[in-house]
C-alpha positions in Angstrom: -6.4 -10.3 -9.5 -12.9 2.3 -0.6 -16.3 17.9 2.1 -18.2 19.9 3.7 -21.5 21.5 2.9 -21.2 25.3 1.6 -23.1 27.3 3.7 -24.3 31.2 2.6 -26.9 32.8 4.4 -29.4 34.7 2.5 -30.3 38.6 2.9 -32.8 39.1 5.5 -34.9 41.8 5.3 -36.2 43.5 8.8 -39.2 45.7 9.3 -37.3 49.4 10.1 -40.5 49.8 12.9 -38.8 46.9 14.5 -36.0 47.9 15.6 -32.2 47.7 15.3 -32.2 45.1 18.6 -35.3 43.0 17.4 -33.9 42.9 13.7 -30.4 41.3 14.7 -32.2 38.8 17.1 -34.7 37.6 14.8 -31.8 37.9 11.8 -29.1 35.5 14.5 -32.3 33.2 15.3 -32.9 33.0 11.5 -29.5 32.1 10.2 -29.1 30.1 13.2 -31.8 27.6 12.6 -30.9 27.9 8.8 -27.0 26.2 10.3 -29.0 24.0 12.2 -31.1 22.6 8.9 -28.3 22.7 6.5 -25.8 21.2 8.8 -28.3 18.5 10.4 -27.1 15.4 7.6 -23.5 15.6 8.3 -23.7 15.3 12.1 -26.0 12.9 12.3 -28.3 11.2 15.5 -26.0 9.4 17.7 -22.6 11.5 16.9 -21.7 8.6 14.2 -21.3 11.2 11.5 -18.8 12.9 13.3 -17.3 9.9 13.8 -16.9 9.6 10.3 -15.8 13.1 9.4 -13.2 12.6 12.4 -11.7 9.3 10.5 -11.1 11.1 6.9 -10.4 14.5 8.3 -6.8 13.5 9.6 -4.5 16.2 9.2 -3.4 16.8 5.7 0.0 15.2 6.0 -2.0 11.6 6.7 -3.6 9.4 4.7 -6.4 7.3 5.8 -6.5 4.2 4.1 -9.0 1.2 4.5 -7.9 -2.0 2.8 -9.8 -5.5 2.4 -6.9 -8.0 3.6 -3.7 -7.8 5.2 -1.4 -7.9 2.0 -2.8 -4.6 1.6 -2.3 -3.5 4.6 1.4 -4.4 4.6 2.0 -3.0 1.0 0.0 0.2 2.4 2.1 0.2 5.8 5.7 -0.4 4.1 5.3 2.1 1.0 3.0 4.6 3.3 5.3 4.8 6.8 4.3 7.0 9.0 2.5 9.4 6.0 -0.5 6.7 6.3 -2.9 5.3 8.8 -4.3 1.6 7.6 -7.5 0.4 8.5 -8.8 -3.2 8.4 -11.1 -4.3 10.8 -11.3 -8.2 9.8 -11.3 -10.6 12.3 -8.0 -12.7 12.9 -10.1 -15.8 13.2 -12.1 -14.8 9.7 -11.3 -15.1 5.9 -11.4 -11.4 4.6 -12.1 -12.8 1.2 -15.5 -14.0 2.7 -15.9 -11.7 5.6 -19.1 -8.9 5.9 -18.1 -5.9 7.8 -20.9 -4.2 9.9 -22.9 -1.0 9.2 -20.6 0.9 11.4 -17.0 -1.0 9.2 -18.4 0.0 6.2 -19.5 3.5 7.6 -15.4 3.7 8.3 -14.6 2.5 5.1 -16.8 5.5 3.3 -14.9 8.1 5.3 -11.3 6.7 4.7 -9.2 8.8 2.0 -8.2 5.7 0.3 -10.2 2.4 -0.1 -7.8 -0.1 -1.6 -9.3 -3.4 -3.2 -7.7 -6.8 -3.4 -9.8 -7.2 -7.3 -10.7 -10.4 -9.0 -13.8 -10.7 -6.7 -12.1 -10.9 -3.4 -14.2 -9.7 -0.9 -17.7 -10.6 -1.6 -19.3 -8.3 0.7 -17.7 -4.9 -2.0 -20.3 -5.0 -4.8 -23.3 -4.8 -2.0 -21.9 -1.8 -0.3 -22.3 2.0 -1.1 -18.8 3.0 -1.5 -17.5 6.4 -2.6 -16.1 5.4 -6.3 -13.6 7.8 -6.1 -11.6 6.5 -2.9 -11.5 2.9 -5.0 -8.1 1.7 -5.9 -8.6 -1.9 -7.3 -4.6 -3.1 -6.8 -5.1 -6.1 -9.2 -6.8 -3.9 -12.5 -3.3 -3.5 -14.3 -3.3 -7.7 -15.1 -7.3 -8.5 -14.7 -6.8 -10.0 -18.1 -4.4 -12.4 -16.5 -7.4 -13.4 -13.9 -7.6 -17.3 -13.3 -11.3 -19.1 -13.2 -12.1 -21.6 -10.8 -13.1 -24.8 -13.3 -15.7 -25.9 -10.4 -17.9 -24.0 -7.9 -17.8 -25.5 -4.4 -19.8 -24.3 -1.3 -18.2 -25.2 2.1 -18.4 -24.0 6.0 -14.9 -22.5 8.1 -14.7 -20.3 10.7 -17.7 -18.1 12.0 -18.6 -16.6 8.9 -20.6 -19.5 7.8 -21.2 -21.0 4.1 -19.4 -19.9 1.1 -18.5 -21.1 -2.2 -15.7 -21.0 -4.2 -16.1 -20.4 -7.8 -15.6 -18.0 -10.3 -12.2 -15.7 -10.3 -9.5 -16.9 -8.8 -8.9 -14.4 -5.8 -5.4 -14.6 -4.5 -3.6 -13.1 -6.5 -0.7 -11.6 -4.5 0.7 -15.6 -4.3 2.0 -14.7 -7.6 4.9 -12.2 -6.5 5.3 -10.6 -9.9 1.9 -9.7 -9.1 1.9 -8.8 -5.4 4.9 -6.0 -7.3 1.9 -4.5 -9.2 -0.4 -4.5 -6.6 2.3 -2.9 -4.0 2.9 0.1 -7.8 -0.7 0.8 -7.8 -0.7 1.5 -3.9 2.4 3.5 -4.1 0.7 5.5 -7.4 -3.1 6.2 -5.7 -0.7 7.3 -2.5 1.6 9.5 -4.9 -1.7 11.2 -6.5 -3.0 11.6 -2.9 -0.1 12.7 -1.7 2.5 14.1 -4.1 4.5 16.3 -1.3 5.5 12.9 0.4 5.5 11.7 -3.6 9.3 11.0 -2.8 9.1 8.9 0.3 6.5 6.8 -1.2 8.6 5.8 -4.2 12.2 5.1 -2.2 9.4 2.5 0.3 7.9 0.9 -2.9 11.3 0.3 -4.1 12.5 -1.4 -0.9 9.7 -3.6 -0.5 9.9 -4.3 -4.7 13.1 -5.8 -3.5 12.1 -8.3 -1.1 8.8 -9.3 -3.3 10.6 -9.6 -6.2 13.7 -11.9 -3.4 10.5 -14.4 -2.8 9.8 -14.4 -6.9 13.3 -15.6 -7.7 13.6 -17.9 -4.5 11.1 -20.3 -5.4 12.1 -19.9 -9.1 15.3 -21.1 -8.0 14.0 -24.6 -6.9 10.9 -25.0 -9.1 12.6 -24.1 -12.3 9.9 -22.2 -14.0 12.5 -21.2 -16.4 13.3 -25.0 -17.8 10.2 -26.7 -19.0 11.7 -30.4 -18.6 12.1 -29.7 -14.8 9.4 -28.6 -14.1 7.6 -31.2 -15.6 10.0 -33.3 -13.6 8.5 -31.6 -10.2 6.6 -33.5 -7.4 2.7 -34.0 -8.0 1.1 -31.7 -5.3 -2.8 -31.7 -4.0 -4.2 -28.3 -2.6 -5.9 -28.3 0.5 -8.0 -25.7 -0.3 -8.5 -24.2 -4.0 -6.6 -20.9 -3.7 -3.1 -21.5 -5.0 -3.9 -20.9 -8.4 -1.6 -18.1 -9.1 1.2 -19.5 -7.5 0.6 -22.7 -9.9 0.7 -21.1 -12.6 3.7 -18.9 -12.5 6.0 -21.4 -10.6 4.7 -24.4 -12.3 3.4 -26.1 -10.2 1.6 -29.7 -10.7 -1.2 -28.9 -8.5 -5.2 -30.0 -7.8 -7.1 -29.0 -5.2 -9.9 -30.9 -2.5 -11.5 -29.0 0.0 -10.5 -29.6 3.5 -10.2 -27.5 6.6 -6.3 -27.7 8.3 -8.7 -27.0 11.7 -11.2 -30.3 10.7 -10.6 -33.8 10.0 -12.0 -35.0 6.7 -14.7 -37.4 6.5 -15.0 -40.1 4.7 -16.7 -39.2 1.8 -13.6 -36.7 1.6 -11.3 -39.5 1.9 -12.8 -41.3 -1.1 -13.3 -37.9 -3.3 -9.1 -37.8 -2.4 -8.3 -41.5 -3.5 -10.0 -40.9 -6.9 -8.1 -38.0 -7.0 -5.2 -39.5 -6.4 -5.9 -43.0 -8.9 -5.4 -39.9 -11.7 -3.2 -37.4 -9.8 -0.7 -39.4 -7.9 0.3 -36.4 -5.3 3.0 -37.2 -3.0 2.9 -33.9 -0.8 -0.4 -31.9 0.5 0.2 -27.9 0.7 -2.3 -26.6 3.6 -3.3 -22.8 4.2 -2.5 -23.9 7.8 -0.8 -26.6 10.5 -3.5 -29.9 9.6 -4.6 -31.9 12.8 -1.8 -35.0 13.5 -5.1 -37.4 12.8 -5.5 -35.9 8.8 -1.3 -36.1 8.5 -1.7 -39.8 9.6 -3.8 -40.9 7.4 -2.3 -39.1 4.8 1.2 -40.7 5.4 -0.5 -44.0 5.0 -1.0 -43.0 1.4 2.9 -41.9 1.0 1.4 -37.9 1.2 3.5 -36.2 3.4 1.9 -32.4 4.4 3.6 -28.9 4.3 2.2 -25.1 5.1 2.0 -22.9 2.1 0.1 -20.1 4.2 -2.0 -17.3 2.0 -1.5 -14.6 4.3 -5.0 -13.3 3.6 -4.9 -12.2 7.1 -2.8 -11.0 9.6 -0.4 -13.8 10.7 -0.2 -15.2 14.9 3.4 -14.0 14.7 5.3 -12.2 12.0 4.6 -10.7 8.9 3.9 -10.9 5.5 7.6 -11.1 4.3 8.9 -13.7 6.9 5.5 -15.5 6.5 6.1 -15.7 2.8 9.9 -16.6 3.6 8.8 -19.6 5.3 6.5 -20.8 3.1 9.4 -21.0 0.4 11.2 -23.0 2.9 8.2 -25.5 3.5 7.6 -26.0 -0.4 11.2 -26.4 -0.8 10.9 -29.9 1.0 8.7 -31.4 -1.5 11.2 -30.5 -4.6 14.4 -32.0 -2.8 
């Protein structure tokens, strides 16, 4: 479901009684204060704008690209190689989706070639900032009319970045893997239109890594048997740590509801009684979390017959790994609850 200033001196016109020494040292003093006025904006107090120029002025042959999570950055990393230099300067220990960059982040993001967007509202902090509309490559705009609302808006507190509330558009999109494909083709086309002399290796590095999304896409069809509607209706009930697995519901069929719980936090008991009236409707007997729960939450969960498994997101860069063998795991975790 981001050049440089043309300079041309005018004709300056010298007394003859001055001189031929005064004229070109009044003409040089002239032109060089007109440099100095002119130039002024780009460099800017502090060096910062040189900075910038330095970060989009790579040479020719590679791409700067600035991306808002680390699916992005992988796609960008396995279809760019070497041609491309990825920028992404999220915390680990942050959510990108809800993550705000500083003055000097988004100053880096301005001066990238390339400014790829996840789409479908995914990171909040995009709509605020001045970015150049030309760099913007929103991944997900080829199947925004295939965007997912959120039935219920729901503000919560993880991590340093404070309060935040899910609701509206559905944001992780890339859990649907015929999806993360057309994400991964629009990188590979903005890099091609960037780029067309490395056009070639861009298109052989999009097909390899087409390959191994579209592996993940018929690994869990295998087991979840999107394909036969009676199976699937036939599949475990499942409850949702955390309300961002609607994509991957929806195109491997999953019986899935979400609560609102931290893998990092154990819930209260308010949250406990919000999850048995879940459950008196929705009798789940497996919990997918975005990350390993606390033993005390999986305890008390296996007194309700709920046993717990790891679906992670990925939004950001994993402890160990990588995107693929992250994802690869996460099929073998969901797995469990089908056998």
């Amino acid at each position: 479901m981001v050049g440089k200033t043309p300079v041309r001196s005018g004709s300056l016109e010298i007394a003859e009684s001055t001189g031929l020494g005064l004229r070109s040292a009044l003409a040089g003093a002239l032109i060089g204060s007109l440099l100095s006025v002119m130039l002024s904006p780009l460099t800017g107090c502090n060096g910062e704008g040189q900075k910038q120029a330095a970060i989009g002025s790579a040479a020719r042959g590679t791409l700067t690209v600035a991306v808002v999570n680390y699916p992005l950055q992988y796609f960008a990393e396995r279809i760019g190689g070497d041609q491309v230099r990825v920028y992404f300067p999220a915390p680990a220990d942050e959510d990108p989706a809800f993550w705000i960059p500083t003055a000097d982040e988004v100053a880096a993001y301005q001066a990238a070639d390339l400014i790829l967007l996840n789409g479908a509202t995914y990171a909040k902090w995009v709509p605020k900032a001045s970015l150049p509309s030309s760099k913007l490559v929103n991944t997900s705009a080829g199947f925004s009319d295939w965007y997912l609302q959120m039935d219920d808006a729901v503000t919560h507190s993880h991590g340093p970045g404070g309060e935040h509330a899910h609701t509206g558009t559905a944001f992780t999109t890339w859990l649907d893997f015929t999806q993360a494909v057309a994400q991964a083709q629009a990188v590979r086309d903005a890099f091609v239109r960037q780029r067309p002399d490395h056009a070639e290796v861009f298109r052989a590095n999009f097909v390899a890594l087409e390959t191994d999304l579209s592996a993940l896409d018929r690994q869990l069809n295998e087991f979840t048997n999107l394909s036969d509607s009676a199976a699937a209706q036939d599949g475990p009930t499942l409850v949702a740590s955390h309300p961002v697995y609607q994509y991957l519901a929806r195109r491997y069929g999953l019986d899935l509801q979400a609560v609102m719980w931290e893998p990092d936090t154990v819930p209260d008991l308010s949250q406990w009684n919000a999850l048995d009236q879940l459950l008196a409707s929705h009798p789940a007997r497996w919990m997918i979390w975005e990350g390993e729960p606390l033993s005390a939450s999986t305890a008390q969960l296996a007194e309700r017959d709920i046993g717990s498994l790891v679906f992670d997101p990925c939004g950001n860069r994993p402890a160990s790994g990588d995107f693929l063998s992250v994802m690869r795991q996460n099929i073998v975790n969901l797995r469990v609850a089908f056998d």
